[in-house]
N, C-alpha and C positions, 0 to 999 in steps of 0.2 A: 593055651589055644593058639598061640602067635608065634609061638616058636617055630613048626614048620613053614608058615611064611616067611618067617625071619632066614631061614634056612635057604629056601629055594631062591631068595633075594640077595645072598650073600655077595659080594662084589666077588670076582674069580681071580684068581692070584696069578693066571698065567695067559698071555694075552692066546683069545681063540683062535687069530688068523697067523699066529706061529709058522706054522709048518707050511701055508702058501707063501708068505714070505721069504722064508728059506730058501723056497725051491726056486722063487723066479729071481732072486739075487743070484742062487747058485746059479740057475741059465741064464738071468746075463752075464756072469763072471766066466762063465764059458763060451757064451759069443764073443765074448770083445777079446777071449786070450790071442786069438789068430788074428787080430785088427794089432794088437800092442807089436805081435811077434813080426808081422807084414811092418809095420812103421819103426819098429827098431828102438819102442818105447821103454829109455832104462831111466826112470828120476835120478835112480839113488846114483850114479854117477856124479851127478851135482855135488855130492856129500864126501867126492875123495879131495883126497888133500890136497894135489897137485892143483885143482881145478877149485878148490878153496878161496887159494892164492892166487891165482889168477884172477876170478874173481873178486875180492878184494881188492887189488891192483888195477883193475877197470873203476869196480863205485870212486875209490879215490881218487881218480884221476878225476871226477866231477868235480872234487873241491878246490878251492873258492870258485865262486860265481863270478861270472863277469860284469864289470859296471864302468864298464865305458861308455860316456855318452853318443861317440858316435858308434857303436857296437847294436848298444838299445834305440838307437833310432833308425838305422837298418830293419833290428827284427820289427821294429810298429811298421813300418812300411810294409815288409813282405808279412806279415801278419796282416796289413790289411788286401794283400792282394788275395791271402789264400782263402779268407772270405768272402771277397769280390767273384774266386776264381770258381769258386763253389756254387754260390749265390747266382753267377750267371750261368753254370752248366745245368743247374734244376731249371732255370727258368726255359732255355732252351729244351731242356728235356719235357717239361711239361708241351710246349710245340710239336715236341715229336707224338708225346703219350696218348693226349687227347685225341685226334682223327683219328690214330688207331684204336685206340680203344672206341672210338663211334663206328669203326669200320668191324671191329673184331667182337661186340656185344651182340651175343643171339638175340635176347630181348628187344632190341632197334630194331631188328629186320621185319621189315613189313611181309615181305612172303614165309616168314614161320609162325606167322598170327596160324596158319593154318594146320600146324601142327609139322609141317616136313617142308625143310626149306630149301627153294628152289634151287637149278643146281648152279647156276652162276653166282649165285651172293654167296654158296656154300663154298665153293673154291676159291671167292676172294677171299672168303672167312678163317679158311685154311692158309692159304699164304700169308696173309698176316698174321695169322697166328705163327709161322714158321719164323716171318721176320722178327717177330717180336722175344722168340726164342732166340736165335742168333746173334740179334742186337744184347740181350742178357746174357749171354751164354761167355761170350768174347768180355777178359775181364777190362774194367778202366785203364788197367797199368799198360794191356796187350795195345788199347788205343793211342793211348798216350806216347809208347813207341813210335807207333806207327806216325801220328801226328806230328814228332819229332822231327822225324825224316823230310816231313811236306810242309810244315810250314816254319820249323827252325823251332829252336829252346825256348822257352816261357810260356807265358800264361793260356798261350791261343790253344796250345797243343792240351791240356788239362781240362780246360774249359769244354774243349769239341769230345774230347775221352771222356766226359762225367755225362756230357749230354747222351748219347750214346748207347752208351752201359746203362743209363740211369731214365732214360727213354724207356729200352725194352722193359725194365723193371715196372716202371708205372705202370705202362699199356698193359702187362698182364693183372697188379692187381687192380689198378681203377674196372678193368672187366669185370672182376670175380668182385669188386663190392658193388655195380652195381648190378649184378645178374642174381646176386643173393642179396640184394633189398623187395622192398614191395613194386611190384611191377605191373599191379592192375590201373596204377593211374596213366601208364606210359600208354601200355597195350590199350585202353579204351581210347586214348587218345588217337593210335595210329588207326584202329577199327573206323573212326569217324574223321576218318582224311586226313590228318595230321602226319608232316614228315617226320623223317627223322631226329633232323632236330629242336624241332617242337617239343617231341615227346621226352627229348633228354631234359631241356632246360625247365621243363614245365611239367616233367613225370617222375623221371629219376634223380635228376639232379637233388630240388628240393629234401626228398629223404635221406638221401647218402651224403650230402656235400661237406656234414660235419665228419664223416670218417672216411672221406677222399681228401680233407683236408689235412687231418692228422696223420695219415701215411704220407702226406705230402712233406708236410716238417719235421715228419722223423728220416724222411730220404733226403732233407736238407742237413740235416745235423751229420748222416754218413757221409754226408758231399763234404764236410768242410772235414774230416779226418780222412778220407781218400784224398782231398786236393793236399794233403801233407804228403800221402805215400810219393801220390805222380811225382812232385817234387826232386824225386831221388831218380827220376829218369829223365832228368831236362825242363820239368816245365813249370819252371818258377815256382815263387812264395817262399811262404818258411821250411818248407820240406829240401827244398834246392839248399838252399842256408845248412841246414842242419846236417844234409850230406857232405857240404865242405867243411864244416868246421870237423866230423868226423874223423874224415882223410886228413885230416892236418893234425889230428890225436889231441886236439885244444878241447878237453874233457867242461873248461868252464863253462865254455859258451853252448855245448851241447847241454848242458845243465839249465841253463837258464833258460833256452830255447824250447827245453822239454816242458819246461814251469810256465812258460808261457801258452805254449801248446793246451797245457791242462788248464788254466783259465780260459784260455779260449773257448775249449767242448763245454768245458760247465756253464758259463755265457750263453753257449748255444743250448746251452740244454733246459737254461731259466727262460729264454726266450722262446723255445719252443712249447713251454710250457706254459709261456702267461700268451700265447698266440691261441693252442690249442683252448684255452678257458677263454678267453676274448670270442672267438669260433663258435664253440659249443652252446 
């Protein structure tokens, strides 16, 4: 008597969703053929011989390491700038992010409590929004150029490029976390006379401030491996170090510089991590 349910129960030997699988690997293997063909995407190049050897002849050029004491006490120093250099263009950028984003949150504005917001706060809400595009859009390295030019090589130039780039970036998502929180305690607040920033500190904030915090230290951790790239265009730290030892084909020191580098992010990535649990 249990045999046809045993039957109808049987596990199926071939997966059901086969043939939509197929199809949307094979359509994306067809979308991205004209993106590979557009970028001039060939790996297996990698795999000729010529370029083998060459390869090989770069990794070795890494070894031995450098261990000279005044060598490693150079890179502590500019390792502690590109920290410092980091550390102080978030803080600045947080300066920049915050008023914009109190100027650029629909949910602050007291004339959309009523459904259609008036048209001056909606035009300033649009230019900031347009700055806040711009300011992101423009990468750190393009700033850092430019900061070059105006206030000379090193850290000042890096520092003002991360703030910048790293401004726009906030300001749009500190918006979007707090316009997708709960916002009935903001709005009841502004309904019953409460400014603007009343109802942040005392509506929004409180709900959101654990995940405005943690976008906050994960755009610390991108600052301190951006203040390596600016590096290679003047403006100090261990990223300037690692350019000259480059140009000088001295493979140790760029070996050692790299290993310190990778301590570094992993550093910044326990810290981020026992901040974000400290936070939460």
């Amino acid at each position: 008597m249990n045999a046809p349910a045993l039957k109808n129960n049987a596990v199926p030997t071939r997966d059901p969703a086969w043939l939509s699988r197929v199809f949307w690997i094979s359509l994306s293997l067809v979308l991205l053929w004209p993106l590979g063909v557009a970028t001039e995407f060939k790996p297996w190049v990698l795999l000729e011989p010529d370029n083998v050897k060459i390869s090989a002849q770069f990794i070795a050029s890494f070894w031995p390491l450098v261990w000279d004491a005044e060598f490693w006490a150079m890179v502590a120093r500019d390792t502690w700038r590109t920290v410092a250099m980091a550390t102080a263009g978030m803080t600045l950028a947080v300066v920049v992010a915050v008023p914009l984003t109190l100027l650029n949150t629909r949910v602050l504005s007291i004339s959309a409590l009523s459904g259609r917001m008036a048209r001056g706060p909606y035009w300033l809400r649009q230019m900031v929004r347009w700055l806040l595009i711009f300011l992101r859009s423009v990468p750190e390295l393009v700033w850092a150029l430019v900061f070059v030019r105006v206030v000379g090589l090193g850290p000042t130039a890096g520092v003002l490029a991360i703030a910048l780039t790293y401004g726009g970036m906030l300001g749009k998502v500190y918006g979007e976390i707090l316009e997708s929180g709960d916002t009935h305690a903001s709005e009841t607040l502004m309904r019953n006379g409460s400014g603007r920033l009343q109802a942040f500190f005392y509506g929004l904030l409180p709900t959101s401030a654990a995940e405005l915090t943690s976008y906050s230290v994960y755009r610390w951790e991108c600052a301190i491996r951006s203040s390596v790239v600016l590096g290679f265009v003047g403006a100090g730290g261990l990223g300037q170090q690692l350019d000259n030892s480059m140009k000088m084909f001295k493979g140790g020191e760029v070996a050692s510089m790299l290993l310190v580098f990778i301590a570094l992010v992993a550093l910044a990535d326990r810290a981020s991590a026992w901040l974000r649990k400290a936070l939460g």
